[in-house]
C-alpha positions in Angstrom: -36.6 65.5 74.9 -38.2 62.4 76.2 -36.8 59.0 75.2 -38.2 56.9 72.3 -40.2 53.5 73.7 -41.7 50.7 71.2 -45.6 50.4 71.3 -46.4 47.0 70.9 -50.2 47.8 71.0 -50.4 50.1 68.2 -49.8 49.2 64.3 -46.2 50.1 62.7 -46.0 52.5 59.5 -43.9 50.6 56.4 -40.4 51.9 55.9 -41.7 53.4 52.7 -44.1 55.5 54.9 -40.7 56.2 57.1 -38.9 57.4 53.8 -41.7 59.5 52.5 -42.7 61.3 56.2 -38.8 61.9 56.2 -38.8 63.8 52.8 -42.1 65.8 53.3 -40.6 66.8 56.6 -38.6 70.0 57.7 -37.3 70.4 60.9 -37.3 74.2 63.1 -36.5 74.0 66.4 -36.7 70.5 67.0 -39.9 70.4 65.9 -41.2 68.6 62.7 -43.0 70.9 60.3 -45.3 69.6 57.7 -46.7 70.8 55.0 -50.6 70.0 55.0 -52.6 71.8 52.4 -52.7 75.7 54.2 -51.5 74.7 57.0 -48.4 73.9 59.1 -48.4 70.7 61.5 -45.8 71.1 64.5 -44.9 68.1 66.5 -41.8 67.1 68.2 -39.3 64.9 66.6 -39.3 62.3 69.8 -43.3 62.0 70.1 -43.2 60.3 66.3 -42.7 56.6 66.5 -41.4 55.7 63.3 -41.0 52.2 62.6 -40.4 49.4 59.6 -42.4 47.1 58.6 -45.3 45.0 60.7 -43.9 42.2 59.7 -41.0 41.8 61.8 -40.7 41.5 65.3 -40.8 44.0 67.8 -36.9 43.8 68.4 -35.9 44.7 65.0 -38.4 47.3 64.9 -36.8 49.2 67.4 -33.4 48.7 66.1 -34.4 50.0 62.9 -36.2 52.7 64.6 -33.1 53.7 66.7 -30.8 53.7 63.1 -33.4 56.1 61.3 -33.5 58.3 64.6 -30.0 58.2 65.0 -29.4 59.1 61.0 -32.1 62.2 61.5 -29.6 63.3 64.5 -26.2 62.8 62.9 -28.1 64.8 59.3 -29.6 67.4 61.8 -25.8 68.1 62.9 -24.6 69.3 59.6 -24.5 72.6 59.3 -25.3 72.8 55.7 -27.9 70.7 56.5 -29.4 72.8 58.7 -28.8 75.6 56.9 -31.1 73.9 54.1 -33.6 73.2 56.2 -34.0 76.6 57.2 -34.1 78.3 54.0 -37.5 75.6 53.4 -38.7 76.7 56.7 -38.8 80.3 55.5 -39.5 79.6 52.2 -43.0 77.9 53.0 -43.7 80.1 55.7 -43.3 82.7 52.9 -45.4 81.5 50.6 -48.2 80.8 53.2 -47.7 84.5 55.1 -48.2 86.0 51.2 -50.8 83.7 50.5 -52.9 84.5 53.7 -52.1 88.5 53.2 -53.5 88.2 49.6 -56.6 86.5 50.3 -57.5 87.9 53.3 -57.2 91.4 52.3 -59.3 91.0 49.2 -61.9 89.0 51.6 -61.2 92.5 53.4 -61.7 95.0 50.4 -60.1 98.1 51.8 -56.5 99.3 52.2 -54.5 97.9 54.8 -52.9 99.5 57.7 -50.3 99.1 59.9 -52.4 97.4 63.0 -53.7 94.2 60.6 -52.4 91.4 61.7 -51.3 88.7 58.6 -49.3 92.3 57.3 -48.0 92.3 60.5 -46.6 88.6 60.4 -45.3 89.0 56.7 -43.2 91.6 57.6 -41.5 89.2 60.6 -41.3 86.7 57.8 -39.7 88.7 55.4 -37.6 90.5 58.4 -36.3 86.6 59.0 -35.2 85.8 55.4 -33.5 88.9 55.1 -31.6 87.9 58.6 -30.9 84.4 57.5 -27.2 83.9 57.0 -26.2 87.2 57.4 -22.7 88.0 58.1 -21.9 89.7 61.8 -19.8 93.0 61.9 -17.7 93.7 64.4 -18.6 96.9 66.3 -17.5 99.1 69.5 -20.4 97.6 71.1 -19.6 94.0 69.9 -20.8 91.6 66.9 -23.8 93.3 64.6 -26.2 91.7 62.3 -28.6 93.9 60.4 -30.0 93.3 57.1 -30.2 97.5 56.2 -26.9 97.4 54.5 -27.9 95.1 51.7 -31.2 96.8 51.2 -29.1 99.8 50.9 -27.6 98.4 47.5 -31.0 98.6 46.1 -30.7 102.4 45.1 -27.2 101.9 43.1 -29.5 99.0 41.1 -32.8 100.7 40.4 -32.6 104.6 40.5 -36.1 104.7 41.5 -35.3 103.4 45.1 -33.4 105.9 46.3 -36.6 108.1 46.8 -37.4 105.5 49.7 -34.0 105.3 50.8 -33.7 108.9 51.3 -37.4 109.0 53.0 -36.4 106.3 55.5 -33.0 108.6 56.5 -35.3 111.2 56.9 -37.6 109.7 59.2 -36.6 111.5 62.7 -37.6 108.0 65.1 -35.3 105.4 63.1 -32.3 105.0 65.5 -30.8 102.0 64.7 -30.3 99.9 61.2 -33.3 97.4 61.9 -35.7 100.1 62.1 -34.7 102.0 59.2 -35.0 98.1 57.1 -38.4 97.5 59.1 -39.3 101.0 57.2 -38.0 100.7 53.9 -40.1 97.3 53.7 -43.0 98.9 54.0 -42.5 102.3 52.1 -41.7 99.7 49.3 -44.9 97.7 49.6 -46.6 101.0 49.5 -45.1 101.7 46.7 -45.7 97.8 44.7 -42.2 97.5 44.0 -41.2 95.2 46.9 -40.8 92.3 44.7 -39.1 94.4 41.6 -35.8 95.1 44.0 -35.9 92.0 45.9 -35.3 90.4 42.4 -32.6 93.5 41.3 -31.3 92.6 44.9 -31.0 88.8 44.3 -29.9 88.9 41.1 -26.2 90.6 42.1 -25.1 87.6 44.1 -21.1 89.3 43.6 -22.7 92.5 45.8 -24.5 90.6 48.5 -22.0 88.1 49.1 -20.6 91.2 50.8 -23.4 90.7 53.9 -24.4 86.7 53.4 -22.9 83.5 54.0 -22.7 81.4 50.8 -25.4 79.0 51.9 -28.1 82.2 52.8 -31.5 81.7 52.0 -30.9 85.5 49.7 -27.9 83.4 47.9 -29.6 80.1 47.1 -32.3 79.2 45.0 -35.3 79.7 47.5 -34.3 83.5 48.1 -35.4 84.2 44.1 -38.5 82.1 44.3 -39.9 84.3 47.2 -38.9 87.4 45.6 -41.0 85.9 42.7 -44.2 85.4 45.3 -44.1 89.4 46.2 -45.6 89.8 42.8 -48.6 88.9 44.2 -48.4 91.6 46.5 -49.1 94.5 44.2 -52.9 94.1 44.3 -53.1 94.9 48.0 -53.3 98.9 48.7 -51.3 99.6 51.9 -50.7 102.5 53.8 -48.5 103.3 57.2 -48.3 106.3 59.1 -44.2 105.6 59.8 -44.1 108.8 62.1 -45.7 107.4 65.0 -44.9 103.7 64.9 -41.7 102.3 66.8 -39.8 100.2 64.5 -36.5 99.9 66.5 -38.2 98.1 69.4 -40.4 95.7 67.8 -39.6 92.3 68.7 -39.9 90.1 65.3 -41.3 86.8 66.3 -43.3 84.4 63.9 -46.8 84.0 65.0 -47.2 80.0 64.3 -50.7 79.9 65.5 -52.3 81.6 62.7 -51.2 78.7 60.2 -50.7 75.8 62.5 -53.4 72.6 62.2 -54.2 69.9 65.0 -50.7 67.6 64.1 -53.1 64.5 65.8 -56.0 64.7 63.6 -55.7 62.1 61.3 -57.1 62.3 57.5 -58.1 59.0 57.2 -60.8 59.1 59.6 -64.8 59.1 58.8 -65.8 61.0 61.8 -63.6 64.1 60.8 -64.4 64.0 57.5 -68.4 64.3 58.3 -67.6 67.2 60.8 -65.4 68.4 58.6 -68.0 68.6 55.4 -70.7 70.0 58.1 -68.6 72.9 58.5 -67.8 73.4 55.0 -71.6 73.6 54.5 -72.1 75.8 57.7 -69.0 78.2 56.4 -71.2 77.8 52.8 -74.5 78.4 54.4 -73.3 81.5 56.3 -71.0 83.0 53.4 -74.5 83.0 51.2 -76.4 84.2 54.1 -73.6 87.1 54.6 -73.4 87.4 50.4 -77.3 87.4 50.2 -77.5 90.5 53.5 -75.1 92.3 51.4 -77.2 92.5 48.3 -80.2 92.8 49.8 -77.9 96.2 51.9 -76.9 97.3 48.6 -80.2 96.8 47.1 -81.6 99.3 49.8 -78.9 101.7 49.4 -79.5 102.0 45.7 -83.4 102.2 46.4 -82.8 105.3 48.9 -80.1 106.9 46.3 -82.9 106.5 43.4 -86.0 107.7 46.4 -83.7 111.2 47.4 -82.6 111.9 43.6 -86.4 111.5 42.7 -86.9 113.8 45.2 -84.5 116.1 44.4 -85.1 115.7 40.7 -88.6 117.4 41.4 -87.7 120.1 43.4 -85.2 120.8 40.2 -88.3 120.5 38.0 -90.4 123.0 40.5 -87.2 125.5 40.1 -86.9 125.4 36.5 -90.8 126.4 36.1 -90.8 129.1 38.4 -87.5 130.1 36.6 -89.4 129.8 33.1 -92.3 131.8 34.3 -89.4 134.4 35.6 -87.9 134.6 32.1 -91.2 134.6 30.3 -92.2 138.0 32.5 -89.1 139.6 31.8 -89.2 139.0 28.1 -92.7 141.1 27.7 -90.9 143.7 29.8 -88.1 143.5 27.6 -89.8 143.6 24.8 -91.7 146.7 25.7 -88.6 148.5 26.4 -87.1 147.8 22.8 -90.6 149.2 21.4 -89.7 152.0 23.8 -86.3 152.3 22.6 -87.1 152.6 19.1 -89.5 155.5 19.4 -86.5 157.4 21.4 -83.9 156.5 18.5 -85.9 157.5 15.7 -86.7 160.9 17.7 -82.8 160.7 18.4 -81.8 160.0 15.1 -82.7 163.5 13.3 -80.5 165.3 16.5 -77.8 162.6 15.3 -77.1 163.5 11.8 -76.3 167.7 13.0 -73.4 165.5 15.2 -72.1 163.2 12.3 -69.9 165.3 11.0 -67.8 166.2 13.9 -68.2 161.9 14.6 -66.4 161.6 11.0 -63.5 164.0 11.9 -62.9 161.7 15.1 -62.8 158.6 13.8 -60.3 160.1 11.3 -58.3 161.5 13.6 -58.5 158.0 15.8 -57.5 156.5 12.6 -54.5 158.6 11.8 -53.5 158.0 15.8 -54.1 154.4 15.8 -52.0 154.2 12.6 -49.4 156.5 14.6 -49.3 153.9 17.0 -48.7 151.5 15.0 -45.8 153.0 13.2 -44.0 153.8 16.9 -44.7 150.0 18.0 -43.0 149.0 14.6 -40.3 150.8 15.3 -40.2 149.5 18.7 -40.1 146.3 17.8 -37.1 147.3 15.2 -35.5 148.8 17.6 -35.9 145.8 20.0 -34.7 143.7 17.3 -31.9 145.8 16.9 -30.9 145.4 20.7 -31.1 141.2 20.5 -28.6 141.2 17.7 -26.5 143.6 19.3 -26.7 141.6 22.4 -26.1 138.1 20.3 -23.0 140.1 18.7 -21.7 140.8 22.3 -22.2 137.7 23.3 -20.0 136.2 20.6 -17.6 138.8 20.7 -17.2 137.9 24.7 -16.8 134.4 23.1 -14.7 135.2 20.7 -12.4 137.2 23.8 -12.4 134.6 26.0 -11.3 132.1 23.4 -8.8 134.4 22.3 -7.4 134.7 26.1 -7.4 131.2 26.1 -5.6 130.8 23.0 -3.2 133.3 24.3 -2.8 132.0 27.8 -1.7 128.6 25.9 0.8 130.6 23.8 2.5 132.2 27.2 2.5 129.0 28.2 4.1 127.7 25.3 6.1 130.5 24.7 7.8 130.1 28.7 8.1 126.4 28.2 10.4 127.5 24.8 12.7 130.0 27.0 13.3 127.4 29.5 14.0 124.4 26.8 16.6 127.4 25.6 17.7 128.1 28.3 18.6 124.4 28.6 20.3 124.2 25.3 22.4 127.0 26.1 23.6 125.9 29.2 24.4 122.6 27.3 26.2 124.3 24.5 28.0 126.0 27.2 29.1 123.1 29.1 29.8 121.4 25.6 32.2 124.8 24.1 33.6 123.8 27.6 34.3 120.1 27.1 35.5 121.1 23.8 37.9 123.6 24.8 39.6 120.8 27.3 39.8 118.2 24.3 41.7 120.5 22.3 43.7 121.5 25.3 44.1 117.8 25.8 44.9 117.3 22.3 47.5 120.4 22.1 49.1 118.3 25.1 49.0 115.3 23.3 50.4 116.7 20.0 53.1 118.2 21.8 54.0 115.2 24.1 54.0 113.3 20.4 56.3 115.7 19.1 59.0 115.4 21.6 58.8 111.7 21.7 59.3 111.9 17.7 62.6 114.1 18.7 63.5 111.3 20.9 63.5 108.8 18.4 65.3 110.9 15.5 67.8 111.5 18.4 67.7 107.6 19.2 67.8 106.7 15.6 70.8 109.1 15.6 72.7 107.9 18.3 71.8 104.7 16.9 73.5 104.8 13.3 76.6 106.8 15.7 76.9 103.6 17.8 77.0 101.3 14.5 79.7 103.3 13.1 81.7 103.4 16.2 80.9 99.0 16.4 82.1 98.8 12.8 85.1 100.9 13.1 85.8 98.6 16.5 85.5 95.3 14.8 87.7 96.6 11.8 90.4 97.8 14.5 89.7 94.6 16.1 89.9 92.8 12.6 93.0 94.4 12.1 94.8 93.9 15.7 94.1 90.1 14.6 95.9 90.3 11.7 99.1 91.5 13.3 98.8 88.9 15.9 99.0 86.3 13.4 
């Protein structure tokens, strides 16, 4: 980028025209983008030389210029900042890809196909803000960033997508994930519900924060206005042949020329506002002299259409006379033919009545057979009824069986679970007699060992009372030997 140098020839803007430029400006690959009307003006950050006011002298000028520039460059830095100014970039590239698509296919009137140009450039678009922010994978073949897995969520949101998604896994030419997104793009335009999961899509921010960074244009704010502007988009009649196309080798780049204006032409001036109005009249001029050719064309259709039904109209009117005159001949012949006929029926009538009574006893006996009949199909159908019952009485009685089994099936099982709980409690009252046959033992023992120690005490208590005697009968021998001492 070249370096910034004052002008001192040339008039400064005001430092509220620095502030305002600043916020109707977004910046995309160093470049300024602004919005004009339509149109997009591109020009490069250093070839704008933004200064304060006129007032001061050049000197300051340039310092405050150097501030603002260096404040652009440290806000251009931030990551969320650029991150914001991306999401506008595609935002109003958006809206100006689906307003030029709209108009210029109903300036078109016929349905679109894969070769036209503004569809072209709304599918990069839309192939851009579905790639903004997305997260990379980590693959055998290194870091992967497609935007097919999130459009794959679609069909667990609306039921009705999964028709497409199942179309685009079908397609034999899709190799890798980009194609197969590239695809379901524009099976779902076909279909006019590009914007209907695109808002199913946005609206499950828990899901896509799976595949997108927090500050993605499909997480923020700008993601849910576009999928708002694809409304638009269900007037326009598409149709792709996806077989043939190469959607894994298409290089997606935005196409700037077709909404970019002259960034040096300058509003203010007279001399581009005359050429300006010139061409608006010469664009006016020509659009009636185009409307006018195609009246006067439609005009001359309807005038040939009304010359070959006229036409045709009387050779219809020739037909039907020769077809009256037709009818009108064979209705004297026919006519003389029933005159005919009579004469042979009344001459046919006297041979009739010798042959009436053998008529009479057929048409009884085709009565009494029809009626015959009719008592056989009765029965038939009795019979038939008969046979649907019996079938419905199988049928429950197969029911009832097979609930029985069941029923009996649960009662084994019951019935085994019982033997084993038994078996369970018997072993326990085994090992209980068991525990209680050793207490008593124990307490046999125990009685026993108490019985000899009671023995032991009467025989202490015994030898007891035979010791006191023997001490008293000392202490009166004693007593005594005292006595005859003294």
């Amino acid at each position: 980028m070249s370096a910034l140098t004052p002008q001192s020839d040339m008039p400064t803007p005001t430092t509220d025209k620095i502030t305002q430029a600043a916020m109707e400006t977004i910046y995309l690959c160093k470049f300024r983008v602004s919005m004009d009307g339509e149109w997009l003006c591109l020009r490069e950050l250093d070839d704008i030389s933004l200064t304060p006011d006129p007032e001061p002298t050049h000197e300051d000028s340039w310092e405050d210029l150097t501030d603002v520039v260096e404040r652009l460059r440290d806000d251009s830095e931030d990551p969320n900042y650029l991150m914001a100014n991306e999401r506008m970039n595609l935002m109003n590239m958006a809206k100006l890809s689906i307003k030029g698509l709209i108009e210029s296919a109903l300036n078109l009137g016929r349905t679109l196909d894969s070769d036209y140009a503004p569809l072209q450039q709304f599918f990069v678009v839309m192939e851009h803000c579905l790639k903004h922010g997305l997260k990379a994978k980590k693959t055998f073949l290194g870091q992967n960033k497609s935007f097919w897995g999130p459009l794959e969520l679609v069909e667990k949101l609306v039921p009705e997508a999964a028709e497409i998604t199942a179309s685009v896994k079908d397609l034999p030419g899709l190799k890798t994930p980009v194609g197969r997104g590239r695809a379901w793009l524009r099976l779902a335009l076909m279909q006019k519900k590009l914007s209907e999961y695109m808002k199913a899509l946005i609206n499950r921010k828990d899901l896509l924060s799976e595949f997108y960074e927090p500050n993605a244009l499909m997480m923020e704010e700008e993601g849910a206005i576009i999928a708002g502007l694809l409304v638009g988009l269900n007037v326009i009649d598409a149709n792709f042949c996806m077989k043939g196309e190469d959607l894994d080798s298409q290089v997606g780049v935005i196409d700037f020329s077709m909404y970019l204006k002259d960034g040096n032409s300058t509003k203010g001036s007279e001399g581009d506002g005359q050429i300006t109005a010139i061409l608006d009249q010469k664009n006016y001029v020509e659009e009636l002299n185009r409307h006018l050719s195609a009246t006067v064309n439609n005009l001359q259709a309807k005038v040939d259409a009304l010359e070959k039904s006229n036409t045709k109209l009387t050779e219809e009117l020739a037909v039907a006379n020769n077809r009256i005159i037709t009818l009108q001949e064979e209705m004297e012949r026919v006519k003389e033919e029933s005159s005919y006929i009579l004469e042979s029926s009344r001459k046919a009538t006297k041979d009739r009545t010798a042959d009436g009574q053998a008529l009479t006893e057929a048409r009884k006996q085709l009565k009494e057979e029809t009626q015959l009949r009719l008592d056989v199909e009765k029965e038939l159908e009795a019979q038939i009824g008969m046979r649907q019952e019996m079938e419905l009485a199988m049928k429950m009685l197969e029911k009832d069986v097979c609930e029985k089994q069941d029923a009996l099936v649960a009662l084994r099982q019951q019935l085994d679970d019982l033997r084993a709980l038994k078996h369970e409690l018997s072993f326990k009252l085994q090992s209980s007699d068991m525990g209680v046959k050793q207490k008593s033992e124990l307490n046999s023992r125990l009685e026993e060992k108490t019985n000899q120690m009671a023995a032991t005490i009467k025989q202490l208590e015994q030898s007891e009372k035979d010791l006191v005697k023997q001490a008293k009968t000392l202490n009166s021998a004693a007593n005594k030997l005292i006595q005859k001492h003294h």
